[in-house]
N, C-alpha and C positions, 0 to 999 in steps of 0.2 A: 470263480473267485471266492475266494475264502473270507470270512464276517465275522465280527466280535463283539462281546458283553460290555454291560455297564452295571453297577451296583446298584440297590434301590435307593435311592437319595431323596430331599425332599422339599417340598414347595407348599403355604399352606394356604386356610381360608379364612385367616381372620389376624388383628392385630398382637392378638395374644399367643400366637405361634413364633417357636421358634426356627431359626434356623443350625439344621448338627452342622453338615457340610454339603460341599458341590460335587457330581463328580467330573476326572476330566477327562480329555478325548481317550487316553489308552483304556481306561475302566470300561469306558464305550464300545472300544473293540473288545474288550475279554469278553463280554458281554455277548455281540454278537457271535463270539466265535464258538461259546457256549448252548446258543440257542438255535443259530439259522441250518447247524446239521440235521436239528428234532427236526426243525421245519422242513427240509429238503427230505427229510425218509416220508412225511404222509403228506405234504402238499409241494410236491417235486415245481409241476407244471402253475403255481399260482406263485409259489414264488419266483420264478424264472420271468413270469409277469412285472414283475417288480424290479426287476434289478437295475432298471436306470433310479429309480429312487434309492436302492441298496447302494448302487456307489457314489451316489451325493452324499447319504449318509456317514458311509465311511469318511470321506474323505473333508467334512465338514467340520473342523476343530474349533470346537467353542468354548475352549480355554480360558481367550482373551475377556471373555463376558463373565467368568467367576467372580473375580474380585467386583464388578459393578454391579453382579447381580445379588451379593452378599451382602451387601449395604444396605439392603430394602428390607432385611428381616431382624428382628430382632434377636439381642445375644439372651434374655431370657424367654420363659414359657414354655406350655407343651411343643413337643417338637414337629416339623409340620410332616407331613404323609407322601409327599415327592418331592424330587431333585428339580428345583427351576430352570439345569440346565434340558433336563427332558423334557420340561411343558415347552420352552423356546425351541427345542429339537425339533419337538411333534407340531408346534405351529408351523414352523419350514416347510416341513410333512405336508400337512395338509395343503396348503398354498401348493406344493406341489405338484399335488395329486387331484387339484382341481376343487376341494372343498371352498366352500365362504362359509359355513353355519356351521357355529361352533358347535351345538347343538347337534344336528348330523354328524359331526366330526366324532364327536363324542359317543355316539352309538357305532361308529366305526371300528376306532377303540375297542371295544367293550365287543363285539361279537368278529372282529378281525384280527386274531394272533398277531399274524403277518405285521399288522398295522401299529399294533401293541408293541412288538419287538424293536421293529425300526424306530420306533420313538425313543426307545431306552426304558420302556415299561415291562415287568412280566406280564403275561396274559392273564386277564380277567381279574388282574388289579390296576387297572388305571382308572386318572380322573374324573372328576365328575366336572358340570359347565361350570359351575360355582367356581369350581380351583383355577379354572382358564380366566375368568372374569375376574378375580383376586390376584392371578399376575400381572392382568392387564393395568387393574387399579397401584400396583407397586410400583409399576414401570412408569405411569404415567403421576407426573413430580407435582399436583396441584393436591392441596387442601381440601377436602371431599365437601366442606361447608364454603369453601369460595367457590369452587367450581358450581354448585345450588345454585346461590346468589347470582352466580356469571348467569347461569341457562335462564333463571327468570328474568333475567334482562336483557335478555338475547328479543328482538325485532323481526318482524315479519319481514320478509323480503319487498324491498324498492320495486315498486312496476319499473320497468322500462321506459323513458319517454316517450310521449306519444308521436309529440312533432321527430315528422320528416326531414333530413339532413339532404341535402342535395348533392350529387356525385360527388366526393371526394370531398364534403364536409364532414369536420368531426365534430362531436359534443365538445365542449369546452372543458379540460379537467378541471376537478373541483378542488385539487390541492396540488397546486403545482409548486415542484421545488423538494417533495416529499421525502425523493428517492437521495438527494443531494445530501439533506438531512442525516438519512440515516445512514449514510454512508461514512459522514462526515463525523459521527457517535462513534462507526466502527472504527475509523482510522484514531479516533483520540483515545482507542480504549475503552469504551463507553458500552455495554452489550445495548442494542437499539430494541431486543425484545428482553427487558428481563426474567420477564417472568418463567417463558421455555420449557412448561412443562412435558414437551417432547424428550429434551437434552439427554434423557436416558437411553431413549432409545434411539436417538440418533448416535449417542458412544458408543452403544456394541450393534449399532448396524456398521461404523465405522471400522472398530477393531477387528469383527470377524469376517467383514466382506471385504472393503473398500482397503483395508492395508493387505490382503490376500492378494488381491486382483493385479496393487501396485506394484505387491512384493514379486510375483510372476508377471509382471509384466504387461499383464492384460487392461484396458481401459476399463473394463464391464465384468463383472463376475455375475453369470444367469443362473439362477437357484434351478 
């Protein structure tokens, strides 16, 4: 099977970066189609290792996540140094491929073409942990000084009660009626969590997976 390129785009480290543009999936292909030939004349047998994540990649259009992900940077400042839809690409990646430490992932990168290319990266220019840890801080929609504030008033964890329940007794709940509540917020309109500093990422995990899965028909779309 035949693979394709993506233009170098970019994603940055700090507030005072900008955003040029994003690129989208067909850039992604030129990209590959440009690079996995170099790759197949001197690492024939390493990339043939790879090709269940080669056709994830291909076939993984992250379109839907431009316009969401374009709103986290700003329209002035220096420009930033990668495309956030290739740090989002290369997270995929990695979870694919078995990584958890961004860290490791990151020296991956950095001494694995292979690894480089299918991200949407050239070799031996991709990110550093910094740039992975700065998209995570964009994606995720809290205040850097409330979310502080939240952690230092974060509580140690409740012991368990000590007394013993007897067959088929249970604890008593401590807030009953809770779930009827905030049900009861949703159906009037009312969001029950406002705050939702996820909601970003619950958009383009919806847009690029969950309308994909629906749109073919499938219940589960497995990365």
């Amino acid at each position: 099977m035949v693979f394709y390129f993506l233009p170098l785009l970019l994603i940055n480290e700090g507030d005072s970066f900008m955003l040029i543009k994003c690129s989208f999936h067909v850039e992604f292909k030129r990209f590959l189609q440009q690079r996995i030939p170099l790759l197949w004349a001197l690492e024939k047998g390493r990339l043939m290792s790879f090709s269940r994540s080669l056709t994830k990649v291909w076939f993984l259009n992250l379109d839907p996540a431009v316009p969401l992900l374009s709103q986290r940077f700003s329209s002035m400042g220096r420009p930033v140094l990668y495309d956030p839809v290739c740090i989002l690409r290369s997270l995929v990646l990695m979870l694919d491929l078995g990584y958890h430490s961004i860290t490791k992932w990151v020296q991956a990168l950095r001494s694995d073409d292979i690894l480089a290319v299918l991200s949407g990266f050239e070799p031996h220019k991709t990110p550093g942990v910094g740039t992975f840890y700065d998209f995570f801080d964009r994606l995720w929609l809290e205040d850097r000084k409330t979310r502080i504030k939240r952690w230092r008033k974060l509580r140690s964890p409740i012991r368990k009660p000590g007394k013993k329940f007897k067959t088929g007794q249970k604890q008593l709940v401590k807030h009953p009626g809770v779930v009827g509540k905030l049900c009861k917020r949703f159906m009037d309109g009312r969001v029950p969590f406002p705050l939702r500093a996820e909601r970003l990422i619950q958009e383009i995990l919806a847009r690029c997976f969950v309308d994909v899965s629906v749109h073919t028909g499938l219940r589960s779309l497995i990365l």
